[in-house]
VEXGU-213414 format. One record per residue (C-alpha): x, y, z. Coordinates in pm, whole numbers, plus 32768, in hexadecimal, padded with zeros to 4 digits. Layout:
XYZ ...
END
This chain:
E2D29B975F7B E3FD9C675FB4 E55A9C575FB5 E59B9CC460FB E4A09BCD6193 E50D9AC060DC E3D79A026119 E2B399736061 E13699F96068 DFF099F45FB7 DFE89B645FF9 DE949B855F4B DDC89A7E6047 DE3D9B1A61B0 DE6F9A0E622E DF3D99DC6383 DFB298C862E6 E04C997A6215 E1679AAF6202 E1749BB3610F E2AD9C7A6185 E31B9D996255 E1F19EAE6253 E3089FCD623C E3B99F506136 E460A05B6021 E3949F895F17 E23B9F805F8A E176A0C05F0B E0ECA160602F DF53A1915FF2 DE5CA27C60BE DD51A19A616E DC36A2A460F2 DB54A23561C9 DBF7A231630E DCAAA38762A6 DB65A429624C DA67A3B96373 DBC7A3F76485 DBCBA55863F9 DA42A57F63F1 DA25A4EC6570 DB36A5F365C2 DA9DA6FE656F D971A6C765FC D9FEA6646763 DAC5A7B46727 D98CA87466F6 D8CCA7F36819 DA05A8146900 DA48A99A68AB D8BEAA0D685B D842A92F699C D97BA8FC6A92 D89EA9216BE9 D792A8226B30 D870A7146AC3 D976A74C6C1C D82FA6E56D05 D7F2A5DF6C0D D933A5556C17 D95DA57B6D83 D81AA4BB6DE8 D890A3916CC3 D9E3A3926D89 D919A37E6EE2 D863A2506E44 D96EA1B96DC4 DA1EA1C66F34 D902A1737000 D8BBA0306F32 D9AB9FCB6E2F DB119FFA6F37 DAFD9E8E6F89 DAE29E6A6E1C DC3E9F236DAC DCEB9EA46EB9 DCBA9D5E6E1F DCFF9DA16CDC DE4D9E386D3B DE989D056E25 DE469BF56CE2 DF1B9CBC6BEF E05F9CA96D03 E0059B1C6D26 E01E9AF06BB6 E12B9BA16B43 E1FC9ACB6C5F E15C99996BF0 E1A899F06A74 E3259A286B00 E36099146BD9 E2C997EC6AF8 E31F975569A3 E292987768FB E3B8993C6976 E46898E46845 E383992F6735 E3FD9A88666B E34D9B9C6612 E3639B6A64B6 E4059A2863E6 E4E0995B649C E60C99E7640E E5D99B5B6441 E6B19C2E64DD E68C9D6765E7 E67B9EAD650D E7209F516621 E7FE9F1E6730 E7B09F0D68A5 E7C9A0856901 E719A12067D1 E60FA02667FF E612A057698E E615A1FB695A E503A1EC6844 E41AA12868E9 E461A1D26A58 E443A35869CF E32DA2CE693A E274A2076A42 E299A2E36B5B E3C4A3FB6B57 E2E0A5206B9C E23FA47B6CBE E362A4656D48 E382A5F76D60 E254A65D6DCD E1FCA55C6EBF E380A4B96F37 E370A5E6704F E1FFA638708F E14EA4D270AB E24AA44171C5 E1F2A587727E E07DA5927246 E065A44772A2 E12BA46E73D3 E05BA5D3744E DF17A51F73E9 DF24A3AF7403 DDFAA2E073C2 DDEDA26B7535 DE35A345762B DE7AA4AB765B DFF4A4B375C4 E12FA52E760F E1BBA42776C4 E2D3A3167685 E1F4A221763F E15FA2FA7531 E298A32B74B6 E2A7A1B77461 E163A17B73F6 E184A2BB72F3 E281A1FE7244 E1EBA0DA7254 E09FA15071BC E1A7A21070BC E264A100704F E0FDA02E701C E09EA1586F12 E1F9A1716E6F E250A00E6E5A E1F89EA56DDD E0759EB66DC3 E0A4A0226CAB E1AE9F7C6BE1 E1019E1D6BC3 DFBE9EE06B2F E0AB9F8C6A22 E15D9E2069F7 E0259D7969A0 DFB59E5C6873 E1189E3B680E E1189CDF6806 DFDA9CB46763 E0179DBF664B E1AA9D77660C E1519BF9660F E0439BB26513 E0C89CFB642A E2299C81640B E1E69AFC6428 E0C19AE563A2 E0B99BF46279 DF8F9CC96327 DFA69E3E6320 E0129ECE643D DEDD9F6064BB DE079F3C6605 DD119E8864FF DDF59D676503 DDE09CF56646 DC809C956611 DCD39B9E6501 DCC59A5765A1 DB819AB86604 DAE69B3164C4 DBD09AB063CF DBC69BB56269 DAAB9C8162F8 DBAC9D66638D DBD39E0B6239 DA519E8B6245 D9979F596326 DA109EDB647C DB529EDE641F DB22A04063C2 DA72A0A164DD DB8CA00165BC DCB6A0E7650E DBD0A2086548 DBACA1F566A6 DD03A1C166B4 DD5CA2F465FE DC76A3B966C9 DCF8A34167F5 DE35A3786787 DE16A4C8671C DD6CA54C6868 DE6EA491696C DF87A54768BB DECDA6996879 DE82A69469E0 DFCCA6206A3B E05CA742696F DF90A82A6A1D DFB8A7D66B75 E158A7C06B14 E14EA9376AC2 E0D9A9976C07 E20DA8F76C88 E2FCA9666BA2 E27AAACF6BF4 E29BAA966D56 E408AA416D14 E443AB5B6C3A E3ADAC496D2F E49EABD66E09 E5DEABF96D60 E5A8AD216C87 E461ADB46D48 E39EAD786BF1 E223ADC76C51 E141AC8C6C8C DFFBAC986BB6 DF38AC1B6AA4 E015ACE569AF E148AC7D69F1 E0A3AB1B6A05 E038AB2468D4 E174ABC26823 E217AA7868B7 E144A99A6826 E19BAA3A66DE E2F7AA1A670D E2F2A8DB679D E1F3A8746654 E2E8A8F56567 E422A83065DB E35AA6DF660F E2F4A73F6477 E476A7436427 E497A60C64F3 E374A533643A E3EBA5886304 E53BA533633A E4B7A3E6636F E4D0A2F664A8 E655A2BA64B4 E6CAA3FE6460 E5A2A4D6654E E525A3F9664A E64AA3046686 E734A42A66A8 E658A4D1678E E603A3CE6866 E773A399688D E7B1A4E768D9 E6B3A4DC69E7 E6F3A3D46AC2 E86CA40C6AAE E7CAA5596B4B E712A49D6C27 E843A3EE6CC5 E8F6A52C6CEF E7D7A5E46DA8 E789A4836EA2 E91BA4906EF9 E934A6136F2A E7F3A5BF702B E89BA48D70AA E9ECA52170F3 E96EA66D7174 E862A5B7725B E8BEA4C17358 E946A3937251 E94FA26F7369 E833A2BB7428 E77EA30872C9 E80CA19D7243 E78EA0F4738D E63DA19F734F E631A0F071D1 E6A09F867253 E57A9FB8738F E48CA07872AE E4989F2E71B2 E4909E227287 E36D9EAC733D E2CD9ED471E0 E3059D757170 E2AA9CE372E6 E14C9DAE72E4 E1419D7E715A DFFC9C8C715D DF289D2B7285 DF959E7171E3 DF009E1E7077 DDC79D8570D0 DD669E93720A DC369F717180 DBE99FF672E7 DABF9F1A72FF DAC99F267497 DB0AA08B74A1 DA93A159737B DB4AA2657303 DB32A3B771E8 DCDCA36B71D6 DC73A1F37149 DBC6A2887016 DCB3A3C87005 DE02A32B7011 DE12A19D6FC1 DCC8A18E6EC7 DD24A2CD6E25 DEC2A2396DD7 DE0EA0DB6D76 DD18A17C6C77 DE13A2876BED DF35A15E6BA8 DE23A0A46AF2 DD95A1C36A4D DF33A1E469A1 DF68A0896976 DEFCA0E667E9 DFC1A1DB67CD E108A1756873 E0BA9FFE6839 E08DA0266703 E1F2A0E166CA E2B69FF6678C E2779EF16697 E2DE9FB5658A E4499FD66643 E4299E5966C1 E4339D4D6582 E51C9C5665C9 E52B9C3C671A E48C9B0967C1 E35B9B046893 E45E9AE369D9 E53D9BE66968 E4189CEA693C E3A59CA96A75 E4CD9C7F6B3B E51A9DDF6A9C E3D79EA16AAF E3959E186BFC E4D89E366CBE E5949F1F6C4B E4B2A0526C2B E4009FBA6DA4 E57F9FD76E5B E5E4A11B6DB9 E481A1EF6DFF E4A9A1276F64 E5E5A1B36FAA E56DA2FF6EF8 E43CA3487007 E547A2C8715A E61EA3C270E5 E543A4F570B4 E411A4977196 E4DCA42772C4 E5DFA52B7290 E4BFA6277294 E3F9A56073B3 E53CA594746B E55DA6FB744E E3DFA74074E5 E3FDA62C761A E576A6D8764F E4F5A82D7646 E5F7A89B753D E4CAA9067473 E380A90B7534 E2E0A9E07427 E31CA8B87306 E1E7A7F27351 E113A92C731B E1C9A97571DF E191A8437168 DFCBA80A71D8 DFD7A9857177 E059A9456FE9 E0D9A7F96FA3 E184A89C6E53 E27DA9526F1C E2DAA810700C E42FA7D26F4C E490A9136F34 E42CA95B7090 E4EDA8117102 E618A8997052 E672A9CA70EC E6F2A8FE7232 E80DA884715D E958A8F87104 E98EA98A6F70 E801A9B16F7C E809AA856E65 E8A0A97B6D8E E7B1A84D6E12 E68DA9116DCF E6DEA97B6C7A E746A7D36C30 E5DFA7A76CB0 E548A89D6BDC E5FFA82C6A9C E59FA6A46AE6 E420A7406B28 E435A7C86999 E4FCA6B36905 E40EA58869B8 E2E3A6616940 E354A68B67F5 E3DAA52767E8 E24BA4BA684B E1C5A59D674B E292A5306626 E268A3B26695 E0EFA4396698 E0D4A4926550 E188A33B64CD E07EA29A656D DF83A3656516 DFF7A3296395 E01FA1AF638E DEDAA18F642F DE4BA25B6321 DF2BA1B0620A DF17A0406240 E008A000632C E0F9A0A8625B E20DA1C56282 E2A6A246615B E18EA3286128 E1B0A46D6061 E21FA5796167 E0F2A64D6149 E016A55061C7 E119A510630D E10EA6BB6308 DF77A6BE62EE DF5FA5EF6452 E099A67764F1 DFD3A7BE64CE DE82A7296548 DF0BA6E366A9 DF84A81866CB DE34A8AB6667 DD8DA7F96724 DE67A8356858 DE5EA9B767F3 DCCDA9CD67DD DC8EA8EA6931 DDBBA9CC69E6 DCD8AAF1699B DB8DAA7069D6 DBCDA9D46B2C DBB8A88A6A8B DCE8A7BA6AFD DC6CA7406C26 DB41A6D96BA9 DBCBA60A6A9A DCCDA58A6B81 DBC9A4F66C36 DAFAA4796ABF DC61A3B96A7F DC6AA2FC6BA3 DACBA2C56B8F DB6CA22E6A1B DBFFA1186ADB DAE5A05A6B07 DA809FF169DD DBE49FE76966 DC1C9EFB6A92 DB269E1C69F2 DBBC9DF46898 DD0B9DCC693A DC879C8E6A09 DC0D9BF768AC DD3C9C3167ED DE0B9BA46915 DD359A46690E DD689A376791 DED89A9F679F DEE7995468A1 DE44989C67BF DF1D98BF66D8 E04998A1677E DFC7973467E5 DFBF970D6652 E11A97B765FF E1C096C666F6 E10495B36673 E1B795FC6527 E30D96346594 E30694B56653 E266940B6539 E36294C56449 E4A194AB650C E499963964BC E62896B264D5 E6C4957964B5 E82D95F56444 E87594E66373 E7D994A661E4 E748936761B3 E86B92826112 E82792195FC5 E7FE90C35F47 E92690E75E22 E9F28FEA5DA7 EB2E90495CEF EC8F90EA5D56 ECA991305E66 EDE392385E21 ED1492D15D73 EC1E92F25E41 ED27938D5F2D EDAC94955E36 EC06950A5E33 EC3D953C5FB1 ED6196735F5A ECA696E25E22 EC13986C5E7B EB4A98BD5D5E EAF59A145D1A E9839A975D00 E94C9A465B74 E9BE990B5B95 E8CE98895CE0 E79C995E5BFB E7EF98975AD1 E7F5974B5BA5 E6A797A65C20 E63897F25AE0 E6C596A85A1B E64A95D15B32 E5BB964B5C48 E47196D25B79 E445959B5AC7 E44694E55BC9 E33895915CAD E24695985B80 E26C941D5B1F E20A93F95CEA E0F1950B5C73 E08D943B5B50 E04092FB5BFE DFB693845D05 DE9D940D5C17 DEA392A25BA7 DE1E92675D10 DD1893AA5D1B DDFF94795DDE DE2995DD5D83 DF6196805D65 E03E978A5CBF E19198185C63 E1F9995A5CD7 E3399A2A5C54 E3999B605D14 E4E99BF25D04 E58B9AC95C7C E4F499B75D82 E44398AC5D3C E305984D5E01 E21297195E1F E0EB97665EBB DFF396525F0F DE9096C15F56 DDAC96486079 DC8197266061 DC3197326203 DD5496966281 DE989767626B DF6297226136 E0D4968860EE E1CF97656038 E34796E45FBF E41098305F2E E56A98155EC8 E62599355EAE E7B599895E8C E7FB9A4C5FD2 E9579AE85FF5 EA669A9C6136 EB9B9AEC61AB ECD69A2F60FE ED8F992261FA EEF3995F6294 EFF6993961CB F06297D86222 EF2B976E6171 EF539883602A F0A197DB6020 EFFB96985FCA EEEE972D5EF4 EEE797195D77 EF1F986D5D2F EDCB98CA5D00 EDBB99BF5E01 EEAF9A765D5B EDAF9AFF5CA8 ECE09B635DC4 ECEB9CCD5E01 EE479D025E9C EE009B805F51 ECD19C356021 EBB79B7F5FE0 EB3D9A395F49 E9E199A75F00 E91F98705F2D E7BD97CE5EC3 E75B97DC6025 E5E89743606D E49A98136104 E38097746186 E26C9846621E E32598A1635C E46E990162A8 E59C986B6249 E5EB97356281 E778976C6298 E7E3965A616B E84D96996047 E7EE95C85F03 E911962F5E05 E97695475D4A E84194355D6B E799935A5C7D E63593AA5C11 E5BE926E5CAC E66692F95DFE E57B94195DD2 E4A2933F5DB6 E4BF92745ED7 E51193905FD7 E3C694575F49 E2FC92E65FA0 E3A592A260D1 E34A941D617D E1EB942C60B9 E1CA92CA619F E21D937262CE E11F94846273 E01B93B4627D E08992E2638C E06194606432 DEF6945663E1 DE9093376450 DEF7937365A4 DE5A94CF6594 DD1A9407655F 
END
């Protein structure tokens, strides 16, 4: 139990009954998972080895999986992709909409646009670079129907571009999310792929296949951003050799992916406000700038007409679109384009999953979605009209004839190649090659935060030489595959990852329903966030009753309440229920109080009081007070004996009461608790 969580737990049981606190809080002692850290490293290495010592070996072997994988499993990931869009709308648009991630009275760490910049630089800034130019135009010169070129390619390019870039890619990252933020910050799990799995094998994710779960996810993790690091050097050498005529090759490559290494390093150890907050802020503010020098330089209306068009033709095709896998008319572009974007989003979901719910407590299941979803979907939509039509335009106009070769010829140089038909091209281009190294250094140090909580429990505040040890092993791994001609191979091993990933993510979704079903349950049976306490049956004065209601006591004087009568009062309830063979026990953390009542299988009931501190009133109610909050640190703050159940506080306050209202309010929500049970039954 923690201060900042505020609610109750039986921390040691794992229960999802029951929560435990904020993973990243300052006073949990971060711990190396041994064996996840130790077998991640070992399976490294050896993938490493057999990559650089075997590259033409393990690229045919990788190629025929991939060939397998499209020639019988496509049907397979486009369904998977379509049932993780249908439940993330469902999980919006019903009663679970309102459920937090975390207790019921926890706040958003962080507003709006930090959250909306973290999780976008995160999720899919860099694609935005490389492809925002070359895969309108691709798609337009080689369509998967027809021979191209035309103006109905034109429309069906950004069609089939808007299907990769939008809904179905964000709903895949939404769902690990979900899962991870959801039963780590409501239900005290760490926050670790492992946990997912819970509802399905209850404490057994702490042995072997909970083990073997983080690994693969670290794994994973590692090679989709080592090969994403590699592949992002190519293009910012391309730009380089543009603007300053820097020599492209593996040199130079490499020399950026020091650099880039050593300022995401400075970033993860600043931590995740100070390094990647900042720099995701930084980034899409540069984002914005380099879409409006494009938008005003280009032909704005016809370019806005194009993004209103583009989108409803998106959302009118949206269905026919998501479920076509070219079953009438077989294609190589099926397996190359659509199944390869549906197994690499899976293949991330871990990793950027996994750090959106770090940035997400808080928020409720329909914020979270409503966020992920929409507002990364409209701006990447509006993103790919801009530069794909703008450059579509500029080959069917014959202002540039040469681009579309550019682009099939090196898809790297596509931006920069796209750029030079605009005004202050100099000044674009070097924008787009300073968002290339911030998003890649913004990926790598998110990486290796990742990388560490996977390896550390869930948790964060980690000593900085273990976040160091993995920032360096995705550069070394990007480094050695760069040099061995292993990239593309091991491109094509993280999307082959999908599959089985795909798998555990289905699982973890039914259990994550399942108890959903349960949490809501609870919060009708409980009357969960009822803004009013219970009144009191009290006889007496009732002035002086009143002159309670403008008493704000300061923090020693709500602890020593809880102490005089709060304590003795939940172990007299703890007493007799031993009298009827119940077990229970007393907790004291930080100066709360806890009652927790065991239930061996079924999930547990918890009552924590704890003074919490609040803003003083207005003055028109000070003026009434008794003075007390005179003594209240300049009249800033006040405190009250506010109740905690096991979803968080309960928003009353029980200064001031008898120990036989303890009493009674611990009887009358232990009822309700098991009023909660029996319907679960």
């Amino acid at each position: 139990m923690t201060e900042a969580d505020g609610s109750a737990g039986n921390s040691s049981s794992g229960s999802p009954g029951n929560t435990s606190g904020n993973p990243s809080d300052e006073a949990n002692v971060a711990a190396l998972d041994r064996p996840v850290f130790y077998s991640s490293v070992a399976v490294l290495a050896v993938v490493l080895i057999i990559s650089a010592f075997f590259p033409t070996a393990s690229r045919e072997f990788l190629v025929d999986l991939q060939a397998a994988i499209v020639d019988n499993g496509s049907w397979y990931y486009v369904l998977v992709m379509a049932i993780f869009l249908l439940s993330v709308f469902v999980f919006a648009f019903t009663r679970y909409g309102e459920i937090k991630l975390g207790p019921d009275h926890a706040e958003p760490e962080y507003s709006l646009i930090s959250w909306f910049s973290m999780l976008f630089a995160a999720g899919m800034g860099i694609g935005l670079m490389f492809f925002g130019v070359a895969e309108p135009v691709m798609h337009f010169l080689s369509p998967p129907l027809g021979e191209g070129g035309e103006i109905a390619d034109a429309r069906e390019a950004m069609k089939l571009t808007f299907l990769h870039w939008g809904l179905h890619g964000w709903a895949a990252y939404a769902i690990v999310a979900l899962v991870l933020a959801y039963f780590s910050y409501r239900h005290g799990l760490p926050l670790t792929l492992r946990s997912g799995l819970y509802p399905l094998i209850g404490d057994r994710i702490y042995g072997p296949i909970g083990t073997a779960v983080d690994v693969f996810a670290v794994v994973s993790t590692t090679f989709g951003i080592a090969t994403s690091l590699g592949l992002g050097s190519e293009q910012i050498n391309s730009g380089l050799n543009y603007l300053f005529d820097v020599p492209k090759g593996q040199g130079v490559q490499f020399a950026i992916i020091v650099v880039t290494t050593l300022v995401a390093t400075v970033s993860v150890l600043m931590g995740l406000d100070a390094g990647i907050k900042r720099l995701s802020e930084i980034n899409i503010t540069l984002a914005v700038v380099l879409l409006v020098g494009v938008l005003i330089f280009g032909p704005t209306v016809y370019l806005l007409k194009l993004f209103m068009q583009n989108s409803g033709a998106y959302l009118a095709d949206f269905v026919g679109m998501s479920f076509n896998v070219y079953a009438y008319r077989p294609n190589e572009w099926f397996g190359g384009w659509t199944v390869f974007y549906w197994g690499w989003w899976i293949s991330w979901a871990p990793f950027v999953g996994l750090f959106i719910a770090r940035i997400s407590r808080g928020r409720t299941l329909r914020q979270f979605i409503f966020g992920v979803l929409l507002g990364p979907t409209a701006f990447t939509l509006l993103w790919m009209t801009v530069f794909g039509n703008s450059a579509i335009e500029l080959i069917t106009s014959g202002a540039d004839a040469g681009l579309g070769a550019a682009v099939q010829a090196d898809s790297s140089v596509a931006l920069f190649r796209f750029l030079e038909n605009f005004p202050a091209t100099q000044l674009l281009s070097g924008i787009a090659v300073l968002m290339v190294v911030v998003f890649f250094v913004t990926s790598a140090d998110s990486g290796a935060m990742v990388l560490n909580m996977l390896s550390s429990k869930g948790q964060d505040n980690t000593p900085a030489s273990l976040r160091v040890f993995w920032m360096f092993a995705i550069a070394a791994a990007a480094a050695t595959l760069m040099f061995t001609g292993g990239l593309s191979s091991l491109q094509t091993a993280v999307v082959a990852s999908a599959l089985p990933f795909s798998v555990a993510m289905l699982a973890a979704l039914w259990g994550f329903a399942r108890m959903l079903s349960v949490d809501h349950a609870k919060r009708i049976v409980l009357d969960v966030g009822a803004s009013a306490a219970p009144a009191p049956e009290e006889k007496g004065d009732w002035r002086a009753r009143l002159r309670t209601l403008f008493h704000y006591p300061a923090d020693a004087e709500v602890t020593r309440f809880i102490d005089a009568v709060v304590e003795p009062a939940l172990s007299e309830f703890s007493k007799e229920l031993a009298g009827h063979g119940v077990a229970s026990r007393i907790v004291r953390s930080d100066g709360d109080v806890c009652l927790e009542v065991l239930h061996g299988e079924e999930i547990d009931f918890t009552y924590l009081v704890g003074s919490r501190s609040h803003p003083m009133p207005d003055d028109a109610l000070l003026s009434t007070s008794d003075g007390s909050a005179a003594a209240q640190d300049d009249g800033v703050v006040y405190y009250r004996a506010e109740v905690h159940l096991t979803e968080g506080s309960q928003d009353y306050c029980i200064m001031s009461w008898s120990r036989e209202q303890v009493l009674q309010d611990v009887l009358e929500q232990y009822r309700k608790h098991l009023h909660f049970l029996h319907v679960l039954r």
